[in-house]
C-alpha positions in Angstrom: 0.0 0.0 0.0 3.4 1.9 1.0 4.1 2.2 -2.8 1.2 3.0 -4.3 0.5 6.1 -1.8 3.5 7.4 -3.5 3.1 6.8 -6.7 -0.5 8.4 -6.4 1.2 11.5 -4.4 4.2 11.7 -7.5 1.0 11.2 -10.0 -0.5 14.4 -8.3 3.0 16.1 -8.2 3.4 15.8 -12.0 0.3 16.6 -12.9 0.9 19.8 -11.1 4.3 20.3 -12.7 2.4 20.0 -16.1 -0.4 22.8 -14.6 3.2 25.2 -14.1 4.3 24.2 -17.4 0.8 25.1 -19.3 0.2 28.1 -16.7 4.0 29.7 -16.9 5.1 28.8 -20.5 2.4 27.9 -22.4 -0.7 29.6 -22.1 -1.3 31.7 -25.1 -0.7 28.5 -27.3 -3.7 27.2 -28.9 -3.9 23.4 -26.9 -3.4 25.3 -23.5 -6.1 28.1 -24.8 -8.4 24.9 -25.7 -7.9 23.1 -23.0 -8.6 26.3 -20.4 -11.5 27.3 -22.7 -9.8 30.9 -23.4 -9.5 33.2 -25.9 -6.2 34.3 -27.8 -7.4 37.8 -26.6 -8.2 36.7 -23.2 -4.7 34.6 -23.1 -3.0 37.0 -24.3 -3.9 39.8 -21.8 -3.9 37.5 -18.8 -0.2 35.9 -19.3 1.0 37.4 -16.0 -2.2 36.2 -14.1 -1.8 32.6 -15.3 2.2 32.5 -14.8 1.7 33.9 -10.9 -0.9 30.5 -10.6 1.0 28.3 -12.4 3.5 29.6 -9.7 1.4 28.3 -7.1 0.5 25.0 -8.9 4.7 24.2 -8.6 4.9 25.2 -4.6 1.8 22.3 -4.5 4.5 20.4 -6.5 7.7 21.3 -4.8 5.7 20.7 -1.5 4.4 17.0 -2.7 8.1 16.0 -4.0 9.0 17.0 -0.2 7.3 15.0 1.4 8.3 11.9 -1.4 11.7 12.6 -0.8 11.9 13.6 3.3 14.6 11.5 4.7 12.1 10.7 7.6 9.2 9.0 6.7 6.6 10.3 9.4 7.8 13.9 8.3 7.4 13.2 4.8 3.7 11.7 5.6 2.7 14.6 7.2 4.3 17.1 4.8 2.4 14.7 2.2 -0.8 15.4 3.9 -0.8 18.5 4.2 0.1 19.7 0.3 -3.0 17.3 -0.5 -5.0 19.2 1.7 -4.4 21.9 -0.2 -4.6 20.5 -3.7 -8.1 18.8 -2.8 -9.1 22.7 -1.4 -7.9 24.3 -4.5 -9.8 21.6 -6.7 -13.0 21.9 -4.4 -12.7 25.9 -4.9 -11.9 25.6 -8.2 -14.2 23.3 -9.2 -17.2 25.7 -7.9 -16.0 29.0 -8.5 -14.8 28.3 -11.7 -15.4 25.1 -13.8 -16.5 22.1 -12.5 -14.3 19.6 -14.3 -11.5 20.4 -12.0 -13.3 18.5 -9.4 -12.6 15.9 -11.3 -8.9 16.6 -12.7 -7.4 18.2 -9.5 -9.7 17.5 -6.2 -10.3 13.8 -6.8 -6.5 12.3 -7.7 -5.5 14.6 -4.3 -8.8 13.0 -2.5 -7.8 9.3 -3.7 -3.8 10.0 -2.8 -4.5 11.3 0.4 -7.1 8.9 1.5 -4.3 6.3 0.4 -1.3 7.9 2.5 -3.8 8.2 5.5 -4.8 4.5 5.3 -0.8 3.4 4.9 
């Protein structure tokens, strides 16, 4: 159960590696505008907005690959828990204030890791 905990926790990680990636570097380019649902207009004049999230997405990341990688495990746990707290808040508020399929791409891979870490 030990493993797959972190494999779900690195699987949440990347993903929000990819989120810095699209948010930071890509996000006037025509996949990242279709995926968001944007405008080249609206990309274009929000580019700083999107790079300061996709800022945040990587401290989710950095935070995640912390805990992975915490010489002592109970730290590591801990530190786990917490940065998929926040990753299954962000989803939740996401998910409502914005579009609703981030429920499903953000808050429910951080609801399924951390239930996982808590039951290991």
């Amino acid at each position: 159960m030990d493993v797959i905990a972190k494999i779900l926790v690195g699987l949440v990680a990347l993903e929000h590696v990819y989120i810095l990636y699209m948010e930071m570097f890509a996000w006037a380019t025509p996949r990242v505008r279709k995926s968001f649902g944007t405008t080249e207009a609206f990309a274009q004049e929000t580019k700083t907005l999107a790079a300061n999230q996709g800022l945040y997405n990587g401290f989710l990341a950095a935070g995640l690959i912390w805990g992975l990688l915490h010489p002592d495990a109970a730290v590591g746990e801990q530190v786990q828990i917490f940065f998929l707290a926040c990753v299954l808040v962000a989803g939740i508020y996401g998910g409502i204030s914005v579009k609703r399929r981030i429920l499903y791409v953000q808050a429910l891979p951080a609801l399924i890791a951390l239930i996982v870490v808590l039951l290991t």
